[in-house]
Every structure is written in structure tokens, then in C-alpha cells.
C-alpha positions, 0 to 999 in steps of 0.5 A, a space after each residue: 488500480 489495474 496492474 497484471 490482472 488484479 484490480 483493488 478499488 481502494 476507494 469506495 466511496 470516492 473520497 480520495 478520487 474526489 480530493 485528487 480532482 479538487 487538486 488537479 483543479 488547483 495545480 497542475 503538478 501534484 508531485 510534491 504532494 505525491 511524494 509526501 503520501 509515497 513517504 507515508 505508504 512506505 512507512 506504514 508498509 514497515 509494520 509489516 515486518 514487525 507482525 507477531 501473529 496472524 492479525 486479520 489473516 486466516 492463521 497459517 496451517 500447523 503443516 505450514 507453520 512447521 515448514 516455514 519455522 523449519 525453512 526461516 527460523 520464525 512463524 510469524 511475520 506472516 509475510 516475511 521469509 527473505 524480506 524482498 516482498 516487504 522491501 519492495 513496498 517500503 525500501 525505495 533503495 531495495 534492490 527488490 523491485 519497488 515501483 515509484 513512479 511520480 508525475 505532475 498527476 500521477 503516483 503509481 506504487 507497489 511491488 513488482 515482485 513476480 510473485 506478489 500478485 499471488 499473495 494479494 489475489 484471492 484465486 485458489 491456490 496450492 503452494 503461496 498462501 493468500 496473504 495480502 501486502 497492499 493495504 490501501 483501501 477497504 481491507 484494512 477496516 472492513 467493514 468500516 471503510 469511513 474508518 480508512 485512516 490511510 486514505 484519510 491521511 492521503 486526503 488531509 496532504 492533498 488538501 494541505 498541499 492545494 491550501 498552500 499552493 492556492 495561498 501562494 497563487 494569491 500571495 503573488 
């Protein structure tokens, strides 16, 4: 995926590509299918706003954990201050911007917040903390990708989505 300038290979090892390929091949509208992983990302997107810790980040600064506890009330969830970063992955009806876009072979999901490629890039930086919201891919196992249950789940509605779509080709 390549969204203003970032780039994320949320596949590896191809697995997920693979299982799109072997669908396209099938069926020439993968949209219900697409839906059915969107309802699943935005879900899982919730326990975002439930995190009591730093979990895989890198603990926040004593000096940032004043300000935000100052500013917001609360540390910890690390992500969440206003709640607009978090709605716009998980809330289709936020009025925060959340990207949805579905088609017969393609989903395009994320946020749109101007501000959220800066929590997800890596680059240096002073004032907005590296704090990843879209966990796709590797970085939600490293260092075991095979472990990705994401993109297992993604993989297992393609594949229940071809089944029954080839069970109804031949039923006709």
C-alpha cells in the first residue's frame, strides 16, 4: 500500500496476495468479501482505545506522560487524547476521516487524518511521537510473521467467500 509517502508491506510473504489472486480468478466482484475483512479491521481497531500501557511501544517520556496526563486526564491509551485518530480506523460513522473505499477488486482502508501518517512513519521527529495505529502486517508479531492472525482471518473470508461463490457457480 502507498498512501502519502509511506509504504507498509503487510505481506511478506504473499500470502494474502496469493489468496486475492486465487479470488479475482474466481469472481469478478470480491466486494462482499471486502466488507466482511473492513468489519473485521474495524473491530479490531477498537482495542486500541482500551490499551492500558505502553504494550509493544517504546514507554512515553516521564516529561510526555506529565503533559498528556495534564492535558487529557489519563497516560495510557497511548494513542488516545481526542479520540479522532482511533474513530477514523474503526467508526465508518465518525465524523473524523475514515477511509472506506470498496469495489468489485478493490478495499482501500485507513485514516485520513493529516496527522496520522506522522504516528505511523518511523522518521525523527520532535513534538508527535512514533506510535503506530495501523497494524496490518508484520508489526503486529514480529518476528513471527506466519503468526499474523490478521491476515490469516483476511485469508480464511477470501477463501470462504470463493467456496461458496464456486458452490453457487455449480449449483446453477
Amino acid at each position: 500500500m502507498v498512501e502519502s509517502g509511506a509504504s507498509y508491506n503487510v505481506d511478506p510473504e504473499g500470502k494474502f496476495q496469493d489468496a486475492l489472486n486465487r479470488a479475482s480468478a474466481v469472481c469478478d466482484d470480491l466486494s462482499p468479501a471486502f466488507l466482511a475483512i473492513l468489519a473485521s479491521w474495524e473491530r479490531g481497531n477498537l482495542a486500541l482505545k482500551t490499551l492500558s500501557g505502553p504494550g509493544k511501544y517504546i514507554p512515553l517520556s516521564k516529561k510526555y506522560q506529565k503533559q498528556k496526563l495534564k492535558k487529557w486526564g489519563f497516560i495510557y491509551p497511548a494513542l488516545v487524547a481526542s479520540g479522532a485518530l482511533v474513530d477514523s480506523i474503526s467508526e465508518p460513522t465518525s465524523d473524523n476521516i475514515h477511509i472506506r473505499r470498496i469495489g468489485k477488486q478493490v478495499l482501500e482502508m485507513g485514516s485520513g487524518l493529516p496527522y496520522a501518517i506522522y504516528h505511523q512513519s518511523g522518521k525523527p521527529r520532535k513534538k508527535i511521537p512514533f506510535r503506530p495505529f495501523l497494524f496490518i502486517g508484520t508489526e503486529q508479531t514480529a518476528p513471527q510473521p506466519e503468526s499474523n492472525m490478521r491476515l490469516k482471518s483476511w485469508i480464511t473470508i477470501l477463501d470462504t467467500f470463493v467456496r461458496a461463490k464456486t458452490k453457487e457457480h455449480i449449483g446453477k
